[in-house]
C-alpha positions as a Markdown table, in Angstrom:
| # | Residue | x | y | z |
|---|---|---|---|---|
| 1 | Unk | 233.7 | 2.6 | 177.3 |
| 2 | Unk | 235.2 | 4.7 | 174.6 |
| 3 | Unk | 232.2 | 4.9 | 172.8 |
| 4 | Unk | 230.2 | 6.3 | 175.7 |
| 5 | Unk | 233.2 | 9.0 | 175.7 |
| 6 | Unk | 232.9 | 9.4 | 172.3 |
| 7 | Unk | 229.2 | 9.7 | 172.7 |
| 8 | Unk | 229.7 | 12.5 | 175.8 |
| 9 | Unk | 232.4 | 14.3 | 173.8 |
| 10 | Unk | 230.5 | 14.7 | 170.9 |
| 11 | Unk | 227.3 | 15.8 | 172.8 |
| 12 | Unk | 229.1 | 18.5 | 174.5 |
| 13 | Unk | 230.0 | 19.8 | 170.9 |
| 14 | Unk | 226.9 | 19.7 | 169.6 |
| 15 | Unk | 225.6 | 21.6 | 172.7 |
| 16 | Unk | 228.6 | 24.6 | 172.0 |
| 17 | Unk | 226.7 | 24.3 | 168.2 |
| 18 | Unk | 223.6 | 25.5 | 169.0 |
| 19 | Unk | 223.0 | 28.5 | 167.3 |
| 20 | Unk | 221.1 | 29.2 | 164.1 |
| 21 | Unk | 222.1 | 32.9 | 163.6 |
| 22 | Unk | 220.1 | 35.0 | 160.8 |
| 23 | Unk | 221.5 | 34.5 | 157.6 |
| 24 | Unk | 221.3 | 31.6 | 155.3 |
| 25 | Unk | 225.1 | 31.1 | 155.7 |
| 26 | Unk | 225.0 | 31.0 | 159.3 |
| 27 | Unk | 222.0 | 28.8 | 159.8 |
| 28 | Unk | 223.7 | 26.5 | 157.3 |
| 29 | Unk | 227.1 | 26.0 | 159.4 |
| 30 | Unk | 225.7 | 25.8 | 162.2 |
| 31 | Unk | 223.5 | 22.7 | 161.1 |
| 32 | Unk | 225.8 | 21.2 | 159.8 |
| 33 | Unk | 227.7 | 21.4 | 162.6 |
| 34 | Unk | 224.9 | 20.0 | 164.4 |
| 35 | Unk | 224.1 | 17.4 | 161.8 |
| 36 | Unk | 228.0 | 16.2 | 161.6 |
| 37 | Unk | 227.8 | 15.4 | 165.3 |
| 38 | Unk | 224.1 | 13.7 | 165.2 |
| 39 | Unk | 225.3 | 11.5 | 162.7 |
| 40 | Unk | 228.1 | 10.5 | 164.4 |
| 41 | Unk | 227.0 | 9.9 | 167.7 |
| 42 | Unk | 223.5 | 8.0 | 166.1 |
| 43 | Unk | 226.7 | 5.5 | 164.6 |
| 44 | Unk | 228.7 | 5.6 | 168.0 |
| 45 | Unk | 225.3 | 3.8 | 168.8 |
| 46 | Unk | 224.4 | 1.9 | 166.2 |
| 47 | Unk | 228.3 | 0.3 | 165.0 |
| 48 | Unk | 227.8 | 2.4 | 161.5 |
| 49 | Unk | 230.7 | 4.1 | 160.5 |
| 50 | Unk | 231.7 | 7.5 | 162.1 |
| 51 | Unk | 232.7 | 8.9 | 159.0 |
| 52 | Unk | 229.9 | 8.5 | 157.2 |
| 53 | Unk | 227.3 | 9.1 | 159.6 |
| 54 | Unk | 229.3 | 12.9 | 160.1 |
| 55 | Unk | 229.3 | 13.7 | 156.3 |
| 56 | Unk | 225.6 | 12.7 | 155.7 |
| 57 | Unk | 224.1 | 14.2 | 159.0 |
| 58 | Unk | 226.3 | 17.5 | 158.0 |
| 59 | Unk | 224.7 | 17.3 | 154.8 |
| 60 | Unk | 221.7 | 16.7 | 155.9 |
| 61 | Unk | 221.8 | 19.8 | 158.9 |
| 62 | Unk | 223.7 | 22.4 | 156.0 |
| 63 | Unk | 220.5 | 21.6 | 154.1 |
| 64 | Unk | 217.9 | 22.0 | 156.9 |
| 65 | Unk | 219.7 | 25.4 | 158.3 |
| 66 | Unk | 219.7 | 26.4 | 154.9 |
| 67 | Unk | 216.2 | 25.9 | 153.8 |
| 68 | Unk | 214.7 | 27.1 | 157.3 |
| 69 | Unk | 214.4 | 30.8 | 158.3 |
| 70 | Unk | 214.4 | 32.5 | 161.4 |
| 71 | Unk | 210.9 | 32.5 | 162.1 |
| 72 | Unk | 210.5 | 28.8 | 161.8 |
| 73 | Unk | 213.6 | 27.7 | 163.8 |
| 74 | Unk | 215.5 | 30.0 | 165.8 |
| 75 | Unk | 218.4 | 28.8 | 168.3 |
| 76 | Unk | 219.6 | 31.9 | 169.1 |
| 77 | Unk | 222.9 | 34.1 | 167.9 |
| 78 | Unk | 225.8 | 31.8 | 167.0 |
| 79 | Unk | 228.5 | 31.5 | 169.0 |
| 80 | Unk | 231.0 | 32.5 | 166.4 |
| 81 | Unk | 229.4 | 36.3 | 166.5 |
């Protein structure tokens, strides 16, 4: 059962995430944000460790919001603005 609340918790912050924003810096945090609580739920899943699977899907979601623009992904203003 702590996983599944683990699983909701995490969820609920990735939901509070989703925002790209305009800028490269923006879209970056925001995906990583969004990455960081991926990877960590797809190990709450899968056993993996929860540490691990935040850094690499934060890496992973920095890169992506960093290498995408506005016109090709767009969330929305970020909730930080």
């Amino acid at each position: 059962m702590n996983r599944t609340r683990n699983l909701a918790l995490l969820t609920l912050a990735a939901i509070g995430l989703a925002a790209c924003g305009n800028s490269v810096g923006d879209r970056a945090l925001s995906g990583a944000g969004l990455g960081a609580a991926g990877g960590t739920a797809f190990n709450v899943l899968t056993g993996g460790s929860l540490a691990g699977g935040a850094v690499v899907g934060g890496l992973a979601g920095a890169a992506a919001g960093a290498l995408t623009d506005r016109n090709t992904i767009d969330l929305g203003k970020p909730i930080w603005r």
